[in-house]
OpenMM code with the backbone's topology and positions (N, CA, C; nanometers):
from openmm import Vec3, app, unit

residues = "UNK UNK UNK UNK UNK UNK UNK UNK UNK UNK UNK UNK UNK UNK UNK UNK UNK UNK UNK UNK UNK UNK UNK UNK UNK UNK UNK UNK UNK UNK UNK UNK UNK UNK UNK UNK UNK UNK UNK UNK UNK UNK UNK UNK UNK UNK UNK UNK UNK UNK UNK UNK UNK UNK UNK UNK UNK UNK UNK UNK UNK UNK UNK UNK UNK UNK UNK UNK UNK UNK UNK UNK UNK UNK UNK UNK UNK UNK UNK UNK UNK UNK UNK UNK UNK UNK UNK UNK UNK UNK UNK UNK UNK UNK UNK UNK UNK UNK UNK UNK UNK UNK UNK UNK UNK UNK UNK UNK UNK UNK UNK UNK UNK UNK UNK UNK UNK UNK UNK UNK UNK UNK UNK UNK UNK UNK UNK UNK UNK UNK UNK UNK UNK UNK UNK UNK UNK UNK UNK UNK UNK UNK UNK UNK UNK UNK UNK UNK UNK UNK UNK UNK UNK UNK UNK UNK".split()
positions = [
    Vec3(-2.6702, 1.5651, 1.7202),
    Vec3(-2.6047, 1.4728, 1.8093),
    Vec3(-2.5223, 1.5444, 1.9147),
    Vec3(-2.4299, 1.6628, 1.8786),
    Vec3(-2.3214, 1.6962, 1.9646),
    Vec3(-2.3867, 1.8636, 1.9458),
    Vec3(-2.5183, 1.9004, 2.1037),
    Vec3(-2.5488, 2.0588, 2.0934),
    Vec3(-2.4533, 2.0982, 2.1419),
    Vec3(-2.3470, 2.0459, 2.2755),
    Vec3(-2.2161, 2.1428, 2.2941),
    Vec3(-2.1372, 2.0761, 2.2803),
    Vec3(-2.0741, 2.1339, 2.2689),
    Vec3(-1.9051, 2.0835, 2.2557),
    Vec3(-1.8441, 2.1665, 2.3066),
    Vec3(-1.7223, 2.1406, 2.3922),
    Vec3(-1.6019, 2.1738, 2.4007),
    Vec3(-1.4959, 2.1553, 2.3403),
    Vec3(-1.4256, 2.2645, 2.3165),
    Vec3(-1.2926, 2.2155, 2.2110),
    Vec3(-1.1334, 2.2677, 2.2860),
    Vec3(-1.1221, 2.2271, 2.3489),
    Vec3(-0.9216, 2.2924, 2.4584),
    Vec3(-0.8640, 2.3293, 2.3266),
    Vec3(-0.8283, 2.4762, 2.3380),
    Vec3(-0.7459, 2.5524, 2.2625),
    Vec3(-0.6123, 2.6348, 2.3370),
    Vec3(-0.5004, 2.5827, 2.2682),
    Vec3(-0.3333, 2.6447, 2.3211),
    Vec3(-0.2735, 2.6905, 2.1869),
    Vec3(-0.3866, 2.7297, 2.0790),
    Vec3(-0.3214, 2.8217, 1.9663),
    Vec3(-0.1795, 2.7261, 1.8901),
    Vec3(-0.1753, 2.6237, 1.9211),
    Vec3(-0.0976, 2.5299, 1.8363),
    Vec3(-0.1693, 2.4918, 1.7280),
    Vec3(-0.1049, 2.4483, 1.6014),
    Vec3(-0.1648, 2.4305, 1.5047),
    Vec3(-0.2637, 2.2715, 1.4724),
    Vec3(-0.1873, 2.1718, 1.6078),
    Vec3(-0.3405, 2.0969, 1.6778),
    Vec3(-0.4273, 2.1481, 1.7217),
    Vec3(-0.4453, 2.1534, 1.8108),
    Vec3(-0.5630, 2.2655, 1.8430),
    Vec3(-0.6571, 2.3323, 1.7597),
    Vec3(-0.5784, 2.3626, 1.6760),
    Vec3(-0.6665, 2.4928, 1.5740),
    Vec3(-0.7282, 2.3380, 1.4863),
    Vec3(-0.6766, 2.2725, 1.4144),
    Vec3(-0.7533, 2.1515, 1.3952),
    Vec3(-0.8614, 2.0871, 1.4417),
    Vec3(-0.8035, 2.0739, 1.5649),
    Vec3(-0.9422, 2.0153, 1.6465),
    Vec3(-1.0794, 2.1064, 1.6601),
    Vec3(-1.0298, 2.2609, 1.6295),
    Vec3(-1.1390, 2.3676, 1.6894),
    Vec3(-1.2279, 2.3071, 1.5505),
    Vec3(-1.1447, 2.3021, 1.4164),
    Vec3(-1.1986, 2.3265, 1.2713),
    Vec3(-1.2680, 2.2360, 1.2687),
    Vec3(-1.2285, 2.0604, 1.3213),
    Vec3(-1.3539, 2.0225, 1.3463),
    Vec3(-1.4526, 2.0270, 1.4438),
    Vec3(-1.4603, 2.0668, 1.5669),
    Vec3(-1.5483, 2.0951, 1.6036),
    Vec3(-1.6397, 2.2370, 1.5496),
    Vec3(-1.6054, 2.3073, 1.4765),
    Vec3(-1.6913, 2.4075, 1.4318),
    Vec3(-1.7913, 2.3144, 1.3241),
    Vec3(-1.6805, 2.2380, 1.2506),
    Vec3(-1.7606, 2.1679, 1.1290),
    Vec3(-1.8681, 2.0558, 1.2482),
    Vec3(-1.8825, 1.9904, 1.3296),
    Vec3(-1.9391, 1.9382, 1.4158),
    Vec3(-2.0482, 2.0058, 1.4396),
    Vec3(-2.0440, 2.1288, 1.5028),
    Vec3(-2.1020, 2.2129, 1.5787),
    Vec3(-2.2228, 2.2712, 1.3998),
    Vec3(-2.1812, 2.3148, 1.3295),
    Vec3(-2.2165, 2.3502, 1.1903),
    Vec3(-2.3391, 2.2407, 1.1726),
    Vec3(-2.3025, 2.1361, 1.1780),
    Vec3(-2.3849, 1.9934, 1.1429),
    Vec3(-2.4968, 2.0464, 1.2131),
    Vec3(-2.4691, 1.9865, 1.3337),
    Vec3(-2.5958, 1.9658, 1.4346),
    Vec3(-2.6251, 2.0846, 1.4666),
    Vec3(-2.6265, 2.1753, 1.4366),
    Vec3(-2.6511, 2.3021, 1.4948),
    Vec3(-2.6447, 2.3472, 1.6701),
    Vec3(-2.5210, 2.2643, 1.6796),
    Vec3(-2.4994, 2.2747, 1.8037),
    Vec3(-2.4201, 2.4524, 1.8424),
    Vec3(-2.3428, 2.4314, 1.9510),
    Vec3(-2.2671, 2.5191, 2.0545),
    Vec3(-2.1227, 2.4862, 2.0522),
    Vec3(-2.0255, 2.5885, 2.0278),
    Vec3(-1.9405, 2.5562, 2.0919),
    Vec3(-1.8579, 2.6592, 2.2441),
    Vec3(-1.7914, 2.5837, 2.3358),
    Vec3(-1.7215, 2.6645, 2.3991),
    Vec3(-1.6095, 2.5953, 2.4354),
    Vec3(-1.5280, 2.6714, 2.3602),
    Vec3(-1.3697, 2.7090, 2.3403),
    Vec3(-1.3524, 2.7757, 2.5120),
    Vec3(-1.2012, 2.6441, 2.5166),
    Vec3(-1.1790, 2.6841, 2.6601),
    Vec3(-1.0001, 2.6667, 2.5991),
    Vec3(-0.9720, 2.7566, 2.6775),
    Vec3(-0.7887, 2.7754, 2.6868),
    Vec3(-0.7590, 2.8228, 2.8079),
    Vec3(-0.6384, 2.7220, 2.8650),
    Vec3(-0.6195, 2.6864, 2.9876),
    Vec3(-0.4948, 2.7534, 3.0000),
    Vec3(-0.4615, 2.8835, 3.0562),
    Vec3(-0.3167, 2.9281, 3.1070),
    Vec3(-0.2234, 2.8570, 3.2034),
    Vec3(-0.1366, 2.7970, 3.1563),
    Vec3(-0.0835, 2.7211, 3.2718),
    Vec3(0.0390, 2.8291, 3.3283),
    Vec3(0.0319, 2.7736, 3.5014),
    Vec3(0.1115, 2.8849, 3.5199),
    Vec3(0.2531, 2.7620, 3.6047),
    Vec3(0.3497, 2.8415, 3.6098),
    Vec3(0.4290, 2.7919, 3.7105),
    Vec3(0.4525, 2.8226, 3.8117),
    Vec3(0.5056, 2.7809, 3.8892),
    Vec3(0.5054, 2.8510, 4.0783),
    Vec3(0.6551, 2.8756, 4.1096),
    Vec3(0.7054, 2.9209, 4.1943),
    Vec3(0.8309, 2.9598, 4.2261),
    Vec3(0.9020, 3.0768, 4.1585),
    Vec3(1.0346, 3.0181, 4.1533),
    Vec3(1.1323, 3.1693, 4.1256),
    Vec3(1.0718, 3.2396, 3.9885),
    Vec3(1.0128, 3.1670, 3.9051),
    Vec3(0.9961, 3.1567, 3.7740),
    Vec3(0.8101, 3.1764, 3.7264),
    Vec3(0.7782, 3.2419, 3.8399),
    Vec3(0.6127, 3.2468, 3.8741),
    Vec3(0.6070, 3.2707, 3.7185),
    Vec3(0.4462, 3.2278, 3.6679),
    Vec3(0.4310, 3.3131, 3.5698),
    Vec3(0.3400, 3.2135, 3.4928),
    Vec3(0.3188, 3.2700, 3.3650),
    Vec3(0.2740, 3.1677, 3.2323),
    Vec3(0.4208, 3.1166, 3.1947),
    Vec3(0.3278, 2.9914, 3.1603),
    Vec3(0.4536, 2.8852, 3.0667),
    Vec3(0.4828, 2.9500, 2.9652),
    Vec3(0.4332, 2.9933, 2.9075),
    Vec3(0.4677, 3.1077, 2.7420),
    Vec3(0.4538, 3.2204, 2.7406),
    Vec3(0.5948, 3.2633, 2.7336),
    Vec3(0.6049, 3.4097, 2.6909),
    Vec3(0.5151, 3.4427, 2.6259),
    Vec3(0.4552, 3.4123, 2.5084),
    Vec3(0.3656, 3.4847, 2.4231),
    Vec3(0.2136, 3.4767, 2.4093),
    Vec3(0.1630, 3.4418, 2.6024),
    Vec3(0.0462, 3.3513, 2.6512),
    Vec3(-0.0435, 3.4932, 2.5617),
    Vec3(0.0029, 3.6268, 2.5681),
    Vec3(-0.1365, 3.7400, 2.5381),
    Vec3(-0.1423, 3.7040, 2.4014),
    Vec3(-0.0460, 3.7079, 2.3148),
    Vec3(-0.1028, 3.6409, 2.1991),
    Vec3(-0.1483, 3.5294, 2.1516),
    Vec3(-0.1013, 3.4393, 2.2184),
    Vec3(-0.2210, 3.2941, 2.2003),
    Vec3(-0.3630, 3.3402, 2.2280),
    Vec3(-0.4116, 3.4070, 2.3136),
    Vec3(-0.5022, 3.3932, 2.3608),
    Vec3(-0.5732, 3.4982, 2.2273),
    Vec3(-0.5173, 3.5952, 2.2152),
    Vec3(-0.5547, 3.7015, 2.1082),
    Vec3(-0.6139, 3.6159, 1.9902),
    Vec3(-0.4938, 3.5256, 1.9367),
    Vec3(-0.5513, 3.4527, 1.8055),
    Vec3(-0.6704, 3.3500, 1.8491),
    Vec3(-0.6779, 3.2680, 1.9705),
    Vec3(-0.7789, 3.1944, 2.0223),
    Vec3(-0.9069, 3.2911, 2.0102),
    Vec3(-0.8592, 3.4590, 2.0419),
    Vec3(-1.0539, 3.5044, 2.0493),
    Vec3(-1.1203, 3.5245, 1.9012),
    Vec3(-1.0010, 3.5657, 1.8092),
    Vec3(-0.9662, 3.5781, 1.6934),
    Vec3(-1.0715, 3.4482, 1.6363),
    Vec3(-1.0019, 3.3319, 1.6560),
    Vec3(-1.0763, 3.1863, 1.6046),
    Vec3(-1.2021, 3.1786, 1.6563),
    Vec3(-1.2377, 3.2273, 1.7297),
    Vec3(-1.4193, 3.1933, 1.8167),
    Vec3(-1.4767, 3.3425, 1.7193),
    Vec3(-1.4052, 3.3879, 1.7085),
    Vec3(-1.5071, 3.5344, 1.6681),
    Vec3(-1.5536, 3.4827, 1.5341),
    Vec3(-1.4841, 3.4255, 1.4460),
    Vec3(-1.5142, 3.3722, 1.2909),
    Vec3(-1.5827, 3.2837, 1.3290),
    Vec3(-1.5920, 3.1906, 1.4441),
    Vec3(-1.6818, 3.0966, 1.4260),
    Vec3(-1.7873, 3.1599, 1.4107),
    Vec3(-1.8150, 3.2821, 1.5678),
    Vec3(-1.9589, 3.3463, 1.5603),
    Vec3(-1.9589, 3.3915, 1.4148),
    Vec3(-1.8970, 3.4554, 1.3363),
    Vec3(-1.9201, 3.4933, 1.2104),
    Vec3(-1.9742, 3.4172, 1.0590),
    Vec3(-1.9177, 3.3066, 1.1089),
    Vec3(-1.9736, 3.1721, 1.0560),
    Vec3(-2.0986, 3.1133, 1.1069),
    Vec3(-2.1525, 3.1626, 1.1624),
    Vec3(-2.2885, 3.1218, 1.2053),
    Vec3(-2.2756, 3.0044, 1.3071),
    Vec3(-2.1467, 3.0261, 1.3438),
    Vec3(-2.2102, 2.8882, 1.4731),
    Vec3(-2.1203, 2.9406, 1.6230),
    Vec3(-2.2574, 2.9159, 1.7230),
    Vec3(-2.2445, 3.0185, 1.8613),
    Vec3(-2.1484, 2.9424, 1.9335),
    Vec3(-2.0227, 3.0501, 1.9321),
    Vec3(-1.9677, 2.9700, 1.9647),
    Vec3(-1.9232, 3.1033, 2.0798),
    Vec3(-1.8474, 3.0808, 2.2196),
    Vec3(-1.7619, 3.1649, 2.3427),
    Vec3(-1.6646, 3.0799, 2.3696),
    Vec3(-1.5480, 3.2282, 2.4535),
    Vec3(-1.4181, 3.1255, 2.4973),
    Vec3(-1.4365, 3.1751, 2.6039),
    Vec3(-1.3506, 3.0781, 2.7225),
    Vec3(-1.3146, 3.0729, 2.8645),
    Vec3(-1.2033, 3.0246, 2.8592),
    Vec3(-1.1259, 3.1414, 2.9455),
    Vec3(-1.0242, 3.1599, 2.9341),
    Vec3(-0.9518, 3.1416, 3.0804),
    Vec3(-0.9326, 3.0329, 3.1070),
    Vec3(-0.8976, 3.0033, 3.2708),
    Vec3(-0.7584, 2.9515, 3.3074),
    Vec3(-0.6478, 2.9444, 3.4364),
    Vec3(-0.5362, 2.9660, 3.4756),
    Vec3(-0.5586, 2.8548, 3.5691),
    Vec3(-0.4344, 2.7463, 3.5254),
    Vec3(-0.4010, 2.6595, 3.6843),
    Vec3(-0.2600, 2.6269, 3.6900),
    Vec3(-0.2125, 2.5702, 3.7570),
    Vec3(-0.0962, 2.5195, 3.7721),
    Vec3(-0.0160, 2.4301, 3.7006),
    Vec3(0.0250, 2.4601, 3.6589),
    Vec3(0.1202, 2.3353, 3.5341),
    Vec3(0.0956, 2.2007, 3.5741),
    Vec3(0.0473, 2.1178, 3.4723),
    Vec3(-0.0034, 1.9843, 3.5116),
    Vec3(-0.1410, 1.9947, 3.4943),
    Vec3(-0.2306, 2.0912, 3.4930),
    Vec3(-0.3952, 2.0920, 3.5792),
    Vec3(-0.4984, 2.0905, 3.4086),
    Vec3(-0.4238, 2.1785, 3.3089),
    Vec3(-0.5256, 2.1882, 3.2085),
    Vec3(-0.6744, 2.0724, 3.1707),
    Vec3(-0.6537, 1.9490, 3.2061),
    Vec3(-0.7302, 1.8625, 3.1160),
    Vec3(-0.8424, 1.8655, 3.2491),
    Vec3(-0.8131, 1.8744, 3.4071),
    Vec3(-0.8916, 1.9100, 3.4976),
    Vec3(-0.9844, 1.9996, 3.4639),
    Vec3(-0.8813, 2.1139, 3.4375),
    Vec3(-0.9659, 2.2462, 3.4066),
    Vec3(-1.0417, 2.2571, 3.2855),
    Vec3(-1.0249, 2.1416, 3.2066),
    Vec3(-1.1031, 2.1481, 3.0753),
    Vec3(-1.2386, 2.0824, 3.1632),
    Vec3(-1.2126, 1.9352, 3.1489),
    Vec3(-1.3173, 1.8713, 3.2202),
    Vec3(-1.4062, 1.9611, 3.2851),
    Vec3(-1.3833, 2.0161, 3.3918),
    Vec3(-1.4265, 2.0809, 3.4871),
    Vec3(-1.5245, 2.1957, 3.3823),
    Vec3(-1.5175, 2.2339, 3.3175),
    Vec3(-1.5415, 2.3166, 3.1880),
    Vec3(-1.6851, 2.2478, 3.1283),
    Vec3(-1.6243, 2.1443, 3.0745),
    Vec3(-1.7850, 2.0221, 3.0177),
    Vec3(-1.8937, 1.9798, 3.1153),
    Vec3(-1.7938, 1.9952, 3.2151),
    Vec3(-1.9594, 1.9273, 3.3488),
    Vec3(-2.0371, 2.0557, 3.3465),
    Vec3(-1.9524, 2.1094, 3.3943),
    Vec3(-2.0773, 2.2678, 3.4137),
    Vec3(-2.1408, 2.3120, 3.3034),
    Vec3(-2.0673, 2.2789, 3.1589),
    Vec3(-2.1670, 2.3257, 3.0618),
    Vec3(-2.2598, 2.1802, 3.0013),
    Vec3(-2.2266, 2.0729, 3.0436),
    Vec3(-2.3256, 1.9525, 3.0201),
    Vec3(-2.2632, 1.8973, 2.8626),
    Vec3(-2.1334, 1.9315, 2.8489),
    Vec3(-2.0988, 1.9444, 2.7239),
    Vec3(-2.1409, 1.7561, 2.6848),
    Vec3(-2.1317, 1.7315, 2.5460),
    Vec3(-2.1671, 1.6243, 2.4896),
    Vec3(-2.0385, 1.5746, 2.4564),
    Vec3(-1.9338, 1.6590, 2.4002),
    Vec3(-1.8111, 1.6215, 2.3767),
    Vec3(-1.7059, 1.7314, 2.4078),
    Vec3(-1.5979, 1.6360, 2.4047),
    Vec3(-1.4802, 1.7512, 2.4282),
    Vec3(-1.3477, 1.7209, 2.2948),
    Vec3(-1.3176, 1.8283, 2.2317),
    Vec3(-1.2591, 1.7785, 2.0859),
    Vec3(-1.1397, 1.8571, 2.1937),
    Vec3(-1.0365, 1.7593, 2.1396),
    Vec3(-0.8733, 1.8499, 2.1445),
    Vec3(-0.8076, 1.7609, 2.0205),
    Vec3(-0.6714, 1.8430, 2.0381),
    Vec3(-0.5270, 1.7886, 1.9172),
    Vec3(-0.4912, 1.6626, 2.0522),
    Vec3(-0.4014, 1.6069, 1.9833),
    Vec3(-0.3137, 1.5382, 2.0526),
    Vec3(-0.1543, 1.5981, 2.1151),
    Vec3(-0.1213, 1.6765, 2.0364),
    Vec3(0.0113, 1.7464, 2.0470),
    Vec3(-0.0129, 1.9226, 2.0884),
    Vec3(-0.0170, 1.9997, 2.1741),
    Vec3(0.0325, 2.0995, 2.1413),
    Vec3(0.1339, 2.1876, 2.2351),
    Vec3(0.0971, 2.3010, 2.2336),
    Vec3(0.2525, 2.4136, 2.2558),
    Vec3(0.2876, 2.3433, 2.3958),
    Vec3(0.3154, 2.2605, 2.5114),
    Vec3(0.3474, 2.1588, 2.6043),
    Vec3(0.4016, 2.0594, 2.5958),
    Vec3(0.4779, 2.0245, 2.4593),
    Vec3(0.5206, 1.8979, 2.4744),
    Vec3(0.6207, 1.8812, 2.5958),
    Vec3(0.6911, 1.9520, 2.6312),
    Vec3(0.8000, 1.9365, 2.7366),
    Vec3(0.7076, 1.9121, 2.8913),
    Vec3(0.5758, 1.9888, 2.9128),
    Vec3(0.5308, 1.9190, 3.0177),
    Vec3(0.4446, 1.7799, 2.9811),
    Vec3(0.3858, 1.7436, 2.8279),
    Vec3(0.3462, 1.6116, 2.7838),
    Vec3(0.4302, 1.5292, 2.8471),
    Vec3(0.5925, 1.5199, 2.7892),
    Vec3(0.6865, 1.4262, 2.8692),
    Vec3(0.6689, 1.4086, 3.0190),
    Vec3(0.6789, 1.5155, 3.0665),
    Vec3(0.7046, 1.4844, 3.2225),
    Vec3(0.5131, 1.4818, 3.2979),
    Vec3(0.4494, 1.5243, 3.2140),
    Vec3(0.3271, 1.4848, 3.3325),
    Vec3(0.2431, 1.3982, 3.2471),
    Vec3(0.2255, 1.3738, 3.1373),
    Vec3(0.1822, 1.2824, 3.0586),
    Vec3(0.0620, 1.4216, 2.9225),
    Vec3(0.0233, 1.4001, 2.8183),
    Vec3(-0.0856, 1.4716, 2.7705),
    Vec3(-0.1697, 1.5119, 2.8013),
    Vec3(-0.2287, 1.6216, 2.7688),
    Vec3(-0.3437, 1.6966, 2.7925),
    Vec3(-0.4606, 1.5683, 2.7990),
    Vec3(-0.4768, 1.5388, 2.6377),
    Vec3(-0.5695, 1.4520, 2.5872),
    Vec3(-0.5449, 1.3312, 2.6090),
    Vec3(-0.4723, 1.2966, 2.6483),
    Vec3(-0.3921, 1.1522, 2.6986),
    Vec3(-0.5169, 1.1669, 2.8772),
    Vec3(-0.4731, 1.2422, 2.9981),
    Vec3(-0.5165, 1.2894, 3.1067),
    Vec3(-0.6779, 1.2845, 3.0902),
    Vec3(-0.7388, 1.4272, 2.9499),
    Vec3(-0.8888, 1.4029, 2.9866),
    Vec3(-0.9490, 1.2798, 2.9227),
    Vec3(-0.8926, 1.1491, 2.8681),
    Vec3(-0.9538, 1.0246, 2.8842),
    Vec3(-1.0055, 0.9568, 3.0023),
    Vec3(-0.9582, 0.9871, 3.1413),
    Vec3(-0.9339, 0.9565, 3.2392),
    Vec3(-1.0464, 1.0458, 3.3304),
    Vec3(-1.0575, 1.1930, 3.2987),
    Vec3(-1.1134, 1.2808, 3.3609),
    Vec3(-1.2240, 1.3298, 3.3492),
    Vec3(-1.2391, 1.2991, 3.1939),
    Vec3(-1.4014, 1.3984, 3.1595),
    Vec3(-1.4856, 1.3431, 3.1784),
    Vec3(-1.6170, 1.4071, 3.1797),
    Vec3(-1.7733, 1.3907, 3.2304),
    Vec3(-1.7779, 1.3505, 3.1118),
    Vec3(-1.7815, 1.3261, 2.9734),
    Vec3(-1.8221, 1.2938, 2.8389),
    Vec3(-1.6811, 1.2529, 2.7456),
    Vec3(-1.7455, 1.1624, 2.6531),
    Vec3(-1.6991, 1.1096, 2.5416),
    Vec3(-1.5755, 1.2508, 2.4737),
    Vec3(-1.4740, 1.2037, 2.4660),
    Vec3(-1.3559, 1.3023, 2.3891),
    Vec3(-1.2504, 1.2333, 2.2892),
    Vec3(-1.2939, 1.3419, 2.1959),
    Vec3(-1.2893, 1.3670, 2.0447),
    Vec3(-1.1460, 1.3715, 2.0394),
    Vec3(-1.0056, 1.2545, 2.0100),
    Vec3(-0.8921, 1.3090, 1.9988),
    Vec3(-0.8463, 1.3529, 1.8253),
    Vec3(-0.8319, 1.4184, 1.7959),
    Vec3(-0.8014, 1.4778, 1.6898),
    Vec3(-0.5626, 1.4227, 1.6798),
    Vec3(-0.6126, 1.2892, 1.5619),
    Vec3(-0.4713, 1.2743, 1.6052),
    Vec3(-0.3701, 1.3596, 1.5367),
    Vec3(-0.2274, 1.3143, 1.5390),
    Vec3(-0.1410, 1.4466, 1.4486),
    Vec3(-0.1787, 1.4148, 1.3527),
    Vec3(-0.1643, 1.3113, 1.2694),
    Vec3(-0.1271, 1.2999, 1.1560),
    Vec3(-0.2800, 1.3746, 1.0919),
    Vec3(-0.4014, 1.3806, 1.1150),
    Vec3(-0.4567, 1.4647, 1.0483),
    Vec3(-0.4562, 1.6184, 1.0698),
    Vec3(-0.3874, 1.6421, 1.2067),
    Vec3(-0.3338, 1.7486, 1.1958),
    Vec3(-0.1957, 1.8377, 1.0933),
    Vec3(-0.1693, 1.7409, 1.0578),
    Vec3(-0.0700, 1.7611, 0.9371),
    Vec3(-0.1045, 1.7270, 0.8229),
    Vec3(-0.1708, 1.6734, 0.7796),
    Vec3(-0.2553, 1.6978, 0.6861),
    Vec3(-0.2554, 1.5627, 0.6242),
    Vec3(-0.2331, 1.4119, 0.6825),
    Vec3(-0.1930, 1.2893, 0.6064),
    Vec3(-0.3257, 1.2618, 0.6039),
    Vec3(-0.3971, 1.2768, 0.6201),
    Vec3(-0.5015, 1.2376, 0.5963),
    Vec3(-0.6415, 1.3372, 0.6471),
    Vec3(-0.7331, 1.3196, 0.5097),
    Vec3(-0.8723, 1.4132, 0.5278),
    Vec3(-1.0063, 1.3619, 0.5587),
    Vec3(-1.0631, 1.3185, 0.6556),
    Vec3(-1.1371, 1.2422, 0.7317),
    Vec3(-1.2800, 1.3421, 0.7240),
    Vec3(-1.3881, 1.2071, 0.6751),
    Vec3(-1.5271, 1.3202, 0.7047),
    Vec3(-1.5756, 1.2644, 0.8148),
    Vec3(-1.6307, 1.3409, 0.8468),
    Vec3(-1.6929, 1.3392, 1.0387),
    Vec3(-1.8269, 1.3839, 0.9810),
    Vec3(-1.9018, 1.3451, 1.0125),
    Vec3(-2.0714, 1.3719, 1.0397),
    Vec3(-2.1271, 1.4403, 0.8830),
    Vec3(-2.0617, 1.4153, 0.7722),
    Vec3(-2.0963, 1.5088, 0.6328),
    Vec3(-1.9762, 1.6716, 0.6550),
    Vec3(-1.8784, 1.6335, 0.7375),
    Vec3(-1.7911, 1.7371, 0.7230),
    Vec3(-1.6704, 1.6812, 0.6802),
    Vec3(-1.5934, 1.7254, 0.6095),
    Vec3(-1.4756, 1.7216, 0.5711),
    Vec3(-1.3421, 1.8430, 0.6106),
    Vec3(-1.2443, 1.7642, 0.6864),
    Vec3(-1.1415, 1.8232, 0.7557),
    Vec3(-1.0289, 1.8302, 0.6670),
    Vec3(-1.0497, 1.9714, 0.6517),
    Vec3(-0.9410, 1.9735, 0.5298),
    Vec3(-0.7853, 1.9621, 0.5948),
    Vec3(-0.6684, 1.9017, 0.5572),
    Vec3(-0.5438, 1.8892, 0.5782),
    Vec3(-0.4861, 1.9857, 0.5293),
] * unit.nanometer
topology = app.Topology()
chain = topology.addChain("A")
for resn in residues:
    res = topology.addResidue(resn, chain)
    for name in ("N", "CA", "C"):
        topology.addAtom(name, app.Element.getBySymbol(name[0]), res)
């Protein structure tokens, strides 16, 4: 059902949820995944990444795609930079060009302070994407509940 998928990864422990099911997704159908993580940057006195610790997010993000490949399912990351506010663009923008079937994210991650002021990632690509997207809510990100998706089970 789902040969690609996209899954938006910011190394929050949503995120990493949403990747787990899309690997288990991707596992099923013997699909694709590509893992995209969006550097947001800011402009002015304060140029830069939003997170100090953007090289290690990204480290554990290649970290998580490499086990997927190790796990037998083909999975690459893209690793792309916009302006604070832009990620769910830059995801979108991500699924058209790869024809993706779905796009899995968390609902919550390392942004809540720009969530408040510009609204959610996953909240935004409802609005934006070329395809159907997979919100992965908190509460199974915390583990209240263990939901099977397609003969997969998301462990909490």
């Amino acid at each position: 059902m789902f040969t690609t998928i996209v899954v938006a990864l910011d190394g929050s422990e949503q995120s990493n949820r949403a990747a787990d099911l899309a690997a288990g997704l991707a596992k099923e159908s013997g699909g694709r995944i590509l893992a995209v993580h969006v550097k947001e940057l800011m402009a002015g006195r304060a140029a830069g990444p939003i997170h100090v610790n953007e090289d290690e997010i990204v480290a554990d993000i290649r970290d998580r795609v490499k086990r997927m490949n190790e796990d037998g399912i083909k999975a690459e990351l893209q690793v792309t930079s916009t302006m604070t506010g832009g990620p769910a663009h830059a995801i979108a923008e991500a699924a058209e060009k790869e024809a993706a079937d779905v796009i899995v994210t968390g609902t919550r991650g390392h942004t809540a302070i720009a969530g408040v002021v510009l609204g959610s990632v996953a909240q935004r690509l409802l609005h934006v994407a070329p395809c159907p997207v997979l919100v992965v809510p908190e509460s199974i990100a915390t583990g209240a509940h263990s939901p099977e998706i397609a003969g997969t089970t998301v462990a909490g």
